[in-house]
C-alpha positions as CSV (number, residue, x, y, z in Angstrom):
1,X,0.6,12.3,20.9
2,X,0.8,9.5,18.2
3,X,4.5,9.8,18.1
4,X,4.7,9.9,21.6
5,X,2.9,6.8,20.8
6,X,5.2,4.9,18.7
7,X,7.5,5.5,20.9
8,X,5.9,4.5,24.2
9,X,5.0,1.1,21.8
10,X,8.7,0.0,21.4
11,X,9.4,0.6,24.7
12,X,6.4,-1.7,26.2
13,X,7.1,-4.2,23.6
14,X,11.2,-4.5,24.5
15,X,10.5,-4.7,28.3
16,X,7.7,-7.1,27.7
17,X,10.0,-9.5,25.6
18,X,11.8,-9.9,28.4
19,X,9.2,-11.0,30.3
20,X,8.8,-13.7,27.7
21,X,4.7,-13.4,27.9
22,X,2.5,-15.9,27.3
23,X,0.2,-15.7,23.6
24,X,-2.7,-14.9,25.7
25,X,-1.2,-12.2,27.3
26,X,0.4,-11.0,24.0
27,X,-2.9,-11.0,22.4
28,X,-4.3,-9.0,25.3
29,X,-1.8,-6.4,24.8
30,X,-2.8,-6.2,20.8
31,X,-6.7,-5.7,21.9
32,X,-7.0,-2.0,22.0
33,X,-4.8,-1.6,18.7
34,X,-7.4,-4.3,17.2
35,X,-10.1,-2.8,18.0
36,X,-8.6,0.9,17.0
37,X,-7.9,-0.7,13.3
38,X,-10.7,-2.1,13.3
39,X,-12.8,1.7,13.5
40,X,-10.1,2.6,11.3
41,X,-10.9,-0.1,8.4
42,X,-15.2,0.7,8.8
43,X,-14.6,4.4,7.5
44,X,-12.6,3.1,4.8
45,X,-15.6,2.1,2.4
46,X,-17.9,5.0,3.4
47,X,-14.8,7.3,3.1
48,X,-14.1,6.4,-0.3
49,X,-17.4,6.3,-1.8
50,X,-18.6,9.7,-0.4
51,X,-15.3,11.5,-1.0
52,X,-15.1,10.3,-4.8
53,X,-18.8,10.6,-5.6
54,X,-18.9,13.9,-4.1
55,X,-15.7,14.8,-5.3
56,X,-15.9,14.0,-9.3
57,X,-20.0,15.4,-9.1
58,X,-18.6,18.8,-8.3
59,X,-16.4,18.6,-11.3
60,X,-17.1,19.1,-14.9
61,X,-15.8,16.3,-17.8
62,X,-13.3,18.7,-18.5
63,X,-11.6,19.3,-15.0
64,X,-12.1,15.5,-13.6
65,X,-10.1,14.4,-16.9
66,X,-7.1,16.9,-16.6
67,X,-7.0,15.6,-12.9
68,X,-7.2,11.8,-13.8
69,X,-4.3,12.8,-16.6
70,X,-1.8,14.6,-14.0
71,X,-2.2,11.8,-11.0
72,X,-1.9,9.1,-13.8
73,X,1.0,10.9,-15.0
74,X,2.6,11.3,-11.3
75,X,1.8,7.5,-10.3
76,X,3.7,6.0,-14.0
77,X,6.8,8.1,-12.8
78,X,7.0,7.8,-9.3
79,X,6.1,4.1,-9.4
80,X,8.9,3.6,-12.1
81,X,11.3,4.8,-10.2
82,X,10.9,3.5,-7.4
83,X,11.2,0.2,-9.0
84,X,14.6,1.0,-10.8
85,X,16.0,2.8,-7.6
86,X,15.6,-0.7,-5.8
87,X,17.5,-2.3,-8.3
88,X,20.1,-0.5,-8.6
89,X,20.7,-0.2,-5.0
90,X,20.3,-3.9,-4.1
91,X,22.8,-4.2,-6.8
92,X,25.3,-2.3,-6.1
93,X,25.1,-3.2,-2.1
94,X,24.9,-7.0,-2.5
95,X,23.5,-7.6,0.4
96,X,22.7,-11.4,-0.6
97,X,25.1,-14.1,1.1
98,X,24.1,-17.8,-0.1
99,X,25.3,-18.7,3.7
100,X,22.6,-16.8,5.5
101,X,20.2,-19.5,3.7
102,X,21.8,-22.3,4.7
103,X,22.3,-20.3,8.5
104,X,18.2,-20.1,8.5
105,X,17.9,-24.4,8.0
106,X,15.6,-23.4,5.0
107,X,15.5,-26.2,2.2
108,X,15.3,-25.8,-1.7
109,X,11.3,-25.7,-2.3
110,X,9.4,-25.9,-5.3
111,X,9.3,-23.1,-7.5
112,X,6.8,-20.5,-6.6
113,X,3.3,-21.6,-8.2
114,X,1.3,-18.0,-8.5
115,X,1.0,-17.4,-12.5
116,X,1.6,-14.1,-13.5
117,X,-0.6,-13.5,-16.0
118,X,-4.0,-15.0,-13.8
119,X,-2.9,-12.2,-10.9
120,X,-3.1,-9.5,-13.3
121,X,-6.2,-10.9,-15.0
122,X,-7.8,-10.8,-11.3
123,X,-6.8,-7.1,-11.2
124,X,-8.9,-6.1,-14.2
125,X,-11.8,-9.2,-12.5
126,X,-11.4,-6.9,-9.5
127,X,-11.8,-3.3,-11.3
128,X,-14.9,-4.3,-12.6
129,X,-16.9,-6.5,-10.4
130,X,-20.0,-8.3,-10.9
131,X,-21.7,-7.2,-7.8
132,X,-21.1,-4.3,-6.2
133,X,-22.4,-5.0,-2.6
134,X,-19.6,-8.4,-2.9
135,X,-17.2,-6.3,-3.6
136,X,-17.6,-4.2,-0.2
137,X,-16.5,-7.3,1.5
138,X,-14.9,-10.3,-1.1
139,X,-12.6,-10.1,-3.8
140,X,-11.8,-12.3,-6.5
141,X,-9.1,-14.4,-7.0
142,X,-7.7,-17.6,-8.8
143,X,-6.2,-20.3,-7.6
144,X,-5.0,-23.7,-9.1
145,X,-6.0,-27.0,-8.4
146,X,-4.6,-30.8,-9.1
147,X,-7.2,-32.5,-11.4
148,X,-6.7,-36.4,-12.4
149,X,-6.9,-36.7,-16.2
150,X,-8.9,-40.2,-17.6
151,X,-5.3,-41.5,-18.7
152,X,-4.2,-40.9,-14.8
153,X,-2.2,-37.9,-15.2
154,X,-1.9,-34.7,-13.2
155,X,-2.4,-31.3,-14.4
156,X,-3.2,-27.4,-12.8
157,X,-6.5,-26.1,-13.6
158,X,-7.8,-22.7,-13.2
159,X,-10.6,-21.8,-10.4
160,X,-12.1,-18.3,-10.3
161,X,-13.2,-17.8,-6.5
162,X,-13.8,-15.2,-3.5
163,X,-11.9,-14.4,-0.8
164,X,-12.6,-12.3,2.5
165,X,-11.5,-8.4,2.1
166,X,-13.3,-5.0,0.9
167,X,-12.4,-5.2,-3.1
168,X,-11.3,-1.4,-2.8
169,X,-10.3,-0.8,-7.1
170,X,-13.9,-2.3,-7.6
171,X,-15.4,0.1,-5.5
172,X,-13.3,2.7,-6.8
173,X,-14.1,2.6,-10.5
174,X,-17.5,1.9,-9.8
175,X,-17.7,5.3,-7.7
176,X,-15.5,7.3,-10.3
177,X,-18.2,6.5,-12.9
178,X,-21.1,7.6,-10.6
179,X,-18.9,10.8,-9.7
180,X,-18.7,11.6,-13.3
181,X,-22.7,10.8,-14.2
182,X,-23.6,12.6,-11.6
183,X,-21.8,15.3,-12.9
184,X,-22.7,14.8,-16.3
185,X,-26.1,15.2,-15.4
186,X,-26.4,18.3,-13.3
187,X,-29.7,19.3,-11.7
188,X,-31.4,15.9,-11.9
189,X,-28.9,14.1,-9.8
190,X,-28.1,17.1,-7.2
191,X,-30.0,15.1,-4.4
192,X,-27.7,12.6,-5.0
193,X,-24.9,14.9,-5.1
194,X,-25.6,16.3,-1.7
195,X,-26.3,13.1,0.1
196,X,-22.5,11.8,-0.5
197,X,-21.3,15.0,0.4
198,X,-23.3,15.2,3.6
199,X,-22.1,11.7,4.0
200,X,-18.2,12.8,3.5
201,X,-18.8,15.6,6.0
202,X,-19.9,13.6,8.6
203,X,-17.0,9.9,8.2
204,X,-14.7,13.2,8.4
205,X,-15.9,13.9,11.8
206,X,-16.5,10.2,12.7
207,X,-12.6,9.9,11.9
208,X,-11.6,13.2,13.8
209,X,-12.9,11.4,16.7
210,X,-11.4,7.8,16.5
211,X,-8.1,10.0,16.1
212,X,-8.1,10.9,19.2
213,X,-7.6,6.9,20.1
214,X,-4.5,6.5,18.5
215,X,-2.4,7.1,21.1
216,X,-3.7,3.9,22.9
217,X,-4.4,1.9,19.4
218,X,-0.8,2.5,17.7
219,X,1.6,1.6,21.0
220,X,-0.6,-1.6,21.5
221,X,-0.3,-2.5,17.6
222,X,3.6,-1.9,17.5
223,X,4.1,-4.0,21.6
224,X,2.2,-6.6,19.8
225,X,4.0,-7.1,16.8
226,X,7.6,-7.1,18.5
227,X,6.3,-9.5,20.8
228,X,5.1,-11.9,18.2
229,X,8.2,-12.0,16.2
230,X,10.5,-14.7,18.4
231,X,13.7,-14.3,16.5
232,X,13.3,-10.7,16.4
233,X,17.1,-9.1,17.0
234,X,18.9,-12.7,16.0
235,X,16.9,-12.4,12.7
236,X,17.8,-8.8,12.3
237,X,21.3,-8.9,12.7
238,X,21.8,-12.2,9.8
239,X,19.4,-10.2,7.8
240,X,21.1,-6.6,8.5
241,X,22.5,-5.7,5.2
242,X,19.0,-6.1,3.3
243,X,17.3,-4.1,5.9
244,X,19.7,-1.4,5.6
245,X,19.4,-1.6,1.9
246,X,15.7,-1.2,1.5
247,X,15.6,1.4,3.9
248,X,18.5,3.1,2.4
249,X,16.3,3.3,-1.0
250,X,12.8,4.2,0.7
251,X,15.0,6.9,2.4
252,X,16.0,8.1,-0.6
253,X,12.5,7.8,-2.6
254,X,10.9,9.2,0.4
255,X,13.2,12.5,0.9
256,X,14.5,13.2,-2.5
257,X,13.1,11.7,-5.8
258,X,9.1,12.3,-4.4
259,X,10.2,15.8,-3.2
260,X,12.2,16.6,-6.3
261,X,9.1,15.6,-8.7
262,X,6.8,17.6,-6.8
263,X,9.5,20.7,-6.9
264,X,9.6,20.8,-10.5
265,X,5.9,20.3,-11.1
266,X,5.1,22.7,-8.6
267,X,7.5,24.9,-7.6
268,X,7.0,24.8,-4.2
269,X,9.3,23.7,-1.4
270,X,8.1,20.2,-0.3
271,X,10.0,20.0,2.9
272,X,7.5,22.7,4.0
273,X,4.5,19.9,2.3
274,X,6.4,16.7,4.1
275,X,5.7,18.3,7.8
276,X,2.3,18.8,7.4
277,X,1.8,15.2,7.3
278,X,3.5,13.8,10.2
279,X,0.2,12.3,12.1
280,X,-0.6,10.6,8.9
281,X,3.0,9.4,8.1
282,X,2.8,8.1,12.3
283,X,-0.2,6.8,11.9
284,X,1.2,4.5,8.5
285,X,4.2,3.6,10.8
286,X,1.6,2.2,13.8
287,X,-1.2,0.6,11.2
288,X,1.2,-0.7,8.3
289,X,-1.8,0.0,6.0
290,X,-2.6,2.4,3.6
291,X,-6.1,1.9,3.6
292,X,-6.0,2.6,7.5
293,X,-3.9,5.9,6.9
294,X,-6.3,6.7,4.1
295,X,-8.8,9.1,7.0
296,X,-5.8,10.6,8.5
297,X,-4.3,11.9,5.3
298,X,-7.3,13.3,4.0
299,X,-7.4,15.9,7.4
300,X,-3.5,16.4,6.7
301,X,-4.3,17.5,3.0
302,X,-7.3,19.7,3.9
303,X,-4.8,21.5,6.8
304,X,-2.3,22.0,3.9
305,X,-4.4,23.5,1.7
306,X,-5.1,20.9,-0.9
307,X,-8.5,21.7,-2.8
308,X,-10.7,19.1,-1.5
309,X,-12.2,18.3,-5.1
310,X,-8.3,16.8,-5.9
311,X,-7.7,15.0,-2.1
312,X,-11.1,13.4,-2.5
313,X,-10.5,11.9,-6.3
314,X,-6.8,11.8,-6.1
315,X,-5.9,10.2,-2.6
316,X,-8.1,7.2,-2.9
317,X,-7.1,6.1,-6.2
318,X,-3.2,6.5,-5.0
319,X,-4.2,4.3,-1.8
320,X,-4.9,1.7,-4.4
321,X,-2.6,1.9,-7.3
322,X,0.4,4.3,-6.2
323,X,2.5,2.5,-4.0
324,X,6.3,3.4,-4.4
325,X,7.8,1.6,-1.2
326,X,5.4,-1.2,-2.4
327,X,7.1,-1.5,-5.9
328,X,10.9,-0.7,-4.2
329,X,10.2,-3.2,-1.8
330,X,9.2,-5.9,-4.5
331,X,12.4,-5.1,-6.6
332,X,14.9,-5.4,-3.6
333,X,13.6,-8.2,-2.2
334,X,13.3,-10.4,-5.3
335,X,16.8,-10.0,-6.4
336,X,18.1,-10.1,-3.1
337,X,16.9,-13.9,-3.1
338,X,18.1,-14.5,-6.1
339,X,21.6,-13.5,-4.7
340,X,20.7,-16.1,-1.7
341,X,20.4,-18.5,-4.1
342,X,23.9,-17.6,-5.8
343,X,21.9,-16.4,-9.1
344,X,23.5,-13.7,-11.2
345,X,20.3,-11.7,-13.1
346,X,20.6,-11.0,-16.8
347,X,19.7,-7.4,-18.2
348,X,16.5,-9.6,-19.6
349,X,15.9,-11.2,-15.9
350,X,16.5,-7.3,-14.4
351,X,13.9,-6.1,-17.0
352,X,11.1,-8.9,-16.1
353,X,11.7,-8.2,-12.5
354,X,10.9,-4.3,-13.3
355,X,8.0,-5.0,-15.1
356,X,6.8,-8.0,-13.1
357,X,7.1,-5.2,-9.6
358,X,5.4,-2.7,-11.1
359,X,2.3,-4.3,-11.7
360,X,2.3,-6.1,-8.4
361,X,2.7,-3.4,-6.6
362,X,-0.5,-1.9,-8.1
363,X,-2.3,-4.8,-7.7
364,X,-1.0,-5.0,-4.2
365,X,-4.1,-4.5,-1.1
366,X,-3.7,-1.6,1.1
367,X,-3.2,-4.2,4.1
368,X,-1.0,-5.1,6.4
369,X,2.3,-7.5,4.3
370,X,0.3,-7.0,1.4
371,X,4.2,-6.8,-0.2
372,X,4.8,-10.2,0.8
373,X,2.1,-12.0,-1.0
374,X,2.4,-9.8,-4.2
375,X,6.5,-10.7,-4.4
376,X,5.4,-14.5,-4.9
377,X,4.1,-13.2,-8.5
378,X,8.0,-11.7,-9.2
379,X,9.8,-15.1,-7.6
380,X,7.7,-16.9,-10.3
381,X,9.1,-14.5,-12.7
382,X,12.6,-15.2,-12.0
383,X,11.9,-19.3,-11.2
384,X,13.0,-19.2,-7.8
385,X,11.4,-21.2,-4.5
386,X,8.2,-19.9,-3.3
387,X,9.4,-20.5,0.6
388,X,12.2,-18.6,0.4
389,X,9.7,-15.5,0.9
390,X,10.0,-17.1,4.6
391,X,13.2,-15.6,5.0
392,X,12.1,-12.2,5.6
393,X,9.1,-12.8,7.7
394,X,10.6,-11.7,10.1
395,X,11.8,-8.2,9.6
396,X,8.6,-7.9,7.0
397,X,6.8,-6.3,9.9
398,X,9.5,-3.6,10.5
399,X,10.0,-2.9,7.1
400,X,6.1,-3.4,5.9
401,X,5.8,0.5,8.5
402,X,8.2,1.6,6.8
403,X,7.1,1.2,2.9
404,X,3.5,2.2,4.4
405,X,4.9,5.4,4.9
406,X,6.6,5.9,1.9
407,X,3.5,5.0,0.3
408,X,1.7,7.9,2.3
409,X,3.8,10.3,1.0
410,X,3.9,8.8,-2.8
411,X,0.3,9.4,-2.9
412,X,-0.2,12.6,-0.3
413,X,3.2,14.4,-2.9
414,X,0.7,13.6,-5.8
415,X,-1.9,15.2,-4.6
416,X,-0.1,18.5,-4.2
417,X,1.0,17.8,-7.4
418,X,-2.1,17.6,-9.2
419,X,-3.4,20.5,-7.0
420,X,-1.1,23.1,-8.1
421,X,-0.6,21.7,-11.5
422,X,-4.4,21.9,-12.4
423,X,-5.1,25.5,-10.1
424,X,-6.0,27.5,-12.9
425,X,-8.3,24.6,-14.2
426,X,-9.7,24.8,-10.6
427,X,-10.7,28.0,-10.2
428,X,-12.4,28.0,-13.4
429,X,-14.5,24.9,-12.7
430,X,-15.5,27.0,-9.7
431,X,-16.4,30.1,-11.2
């Protein structure tokens, strides 16, 4: 039914755009996919906190730290890849013509003013938050403002704020710890132990039941989006050779390196693994958000098999930090505006974009374009415009499904990973 979905959503939203609808109408058609990501996005803090907390509790010190080391190993591999792959395949396809710039009528901007080094000090601002009921619904982050000096001069400054949005690493690392305690402490804390895992028990059945609303929420979200985008096939035909390369490299992240690494860890066919999870992987593709997906994967993973004390520590972590298409995406799309803007990368340029992509894409949210604001940080990197970002608007929403996915099956792979790796370590926790 949800891929009958996605389907039934491309189909509404050609016919519509040739009806050329007004925005009211448009907006009408996106109301039942709002509201169906909006039931999504309310499990999301209550799933996380009760499947952590009454994950780790079950665990002893032992256990929960052999699981942290194999997911942290999985996510430094995958991630790194991903990040090279893009690279070398934007590279070798050259898909960036200076003309399609000057085609678009966009201008040379100023360069992009997001500092590096102030978005990752947010992310570690973030991880360990101040207030942990803020963090269920602000996060922080720094922005720079013009101050006049006494002598009349200009100059950035600094300014620590909030914005609106569930700071999900803060919640995580706050619920890790109390897993762990919890854990630590044994007979004291079990009242606490069984109240998160009644709690996980019944946001599982909460979500069973808004799944059954995705085949109205996903075609409305997808008929939406085509709508909005005015440009959309023009747009798509200039920009063809990029979107063929980043899909050519999720494609090839997605069905062979991430399936590969899970066949030599675990020795198990992951074609078998991938198939398991096609509601959740539809449901990435119709929500473009991770954090969304997050309740559908967990009821792929417990149909598969996974032990539910790895899926309930592993997967929300990876929702937050593992994000392969993420970090692919990043890489392609930063050099591929360098090569709109006839610059040729040095092996010194090519390494600062690798670094620079990794660590945005774990910094990146689990939202919707969530790519597109992190890839100002490597544009500042390389010194190129902040508004040439603008020229992939427009094919950002096709693509943004696609990484979604790809991130999906980054962090669903690792779970099976860490599950078979750490079995024997499992069933003697249990015992």
């Amino acid at each position: 039914m949800t891929m009958a979905g996605i389907v039934m959503g491309v189909i509404i939203g050609g016919v519509l755009r040739n009806l050329e609808p007004s925005p009211d109408v448009v907006r009408y058609v996106g109301f039942p996919g709002e509201l169906f990501m909006n039931m999504l996005k309310a499990m999301v803090l209550p799933l996380i906190a009760a499947s952590i907390v009454s994950g780790l509790s079950q665990l002893d010190g032992k256990t929960s730290g052999r699981l942290g080391s194999r997911a942290v190993m999985y996510y430094v591999i995958t991630t790194t890849h991903a990040v090279i792959l893009g690279i070398i395949v934007v590279s070798i396809i050259h898909p960036g013509d200076p003309t399609i710039k000057q085609k678009m009528g966009l201008e040379e901007g100023e360069t992009a003013n997001v500092p590096a080094a102030q978005k990752f000090l947010d992310l570690f601002r973030n991880a360990f938050p101040e207030n942990i009921l803020r963090a269920t619904f602000s996060q922080v982050q720094t922005s720079y403002i013009n101050r006049v000096n006494s002598n009349g001069t200009r100059r950035l400054v600094p300014v620590t704020g909030y914005i609106n949005g569930m700071n999900v690493l803060g919640v995580i690392v706050f619920c890790i710890v109390m897993g762990l305690v919890i854990s630590k402490i044994g007979a004291e804390a079990k009242p606490l132990a069984n109240l998160f895992h009644a709690l996980d028990v019944v946001i599982t059945r909460m979500v069973m039941i808004i799944m059954w609303l995705g085949p109205i929420g996903i075609p409305s979200l997808i008929a939406q989006k085509m709508l909005e985008v005015t440009d959309l096939w023009a747009t798509g035909r200039m920009l063809g050779w990029f979107v063929f390369t980043v899909v050519l490299g999720l494609a090839i992240q997605a069905l062979i390196t991430l399936p590969l690494i899970y066949f030599v860890g675990t020795r198990q066919n992951p074609y078998k693994f991938l198939r398991g999870l096609g509601q959740a992987i539809m449901t990435a593709l119709g929500t473009s958000s991770s954090a969304a997906s997050l309740p559908v994967t967990f009821r792929c993973l417990n149909k598969l098999g996974i032990d539910p004390r790895v899926t309930k520590f592993v997967l929300p972590v990876g929702a937050m930090v593992n994000m392969d298409g993420t970090a692919l995406y990043e890489a392609t799309a930063s050099i591929f505006i360098a090569q709109m803007n006839g610059l040729d990368l040095s092996i010194g340029q090519i390494v600062t974009v690798s670094i620079t992509a990794t660590l945005a894409s774990i910094g990146a949210a689990s939202i919707p374009s969530a790519g597109l604001v992190t890839l100002l940080i490597v544009l500042t990197a390389l010194g190129l415009p902040a508004n040439d970002v603008s020229l992939i608007f427009a094919v950002d929403w096709f693509l943004g499904r696609l990484r979604t996915s790809v991130n999906i099956i980054g962090d669903a792979l690792g779970c099976g990973f860490v599950h078979y790796s750490c079995e024997d370590y499992l069933k003697e926790d249990a015992e």
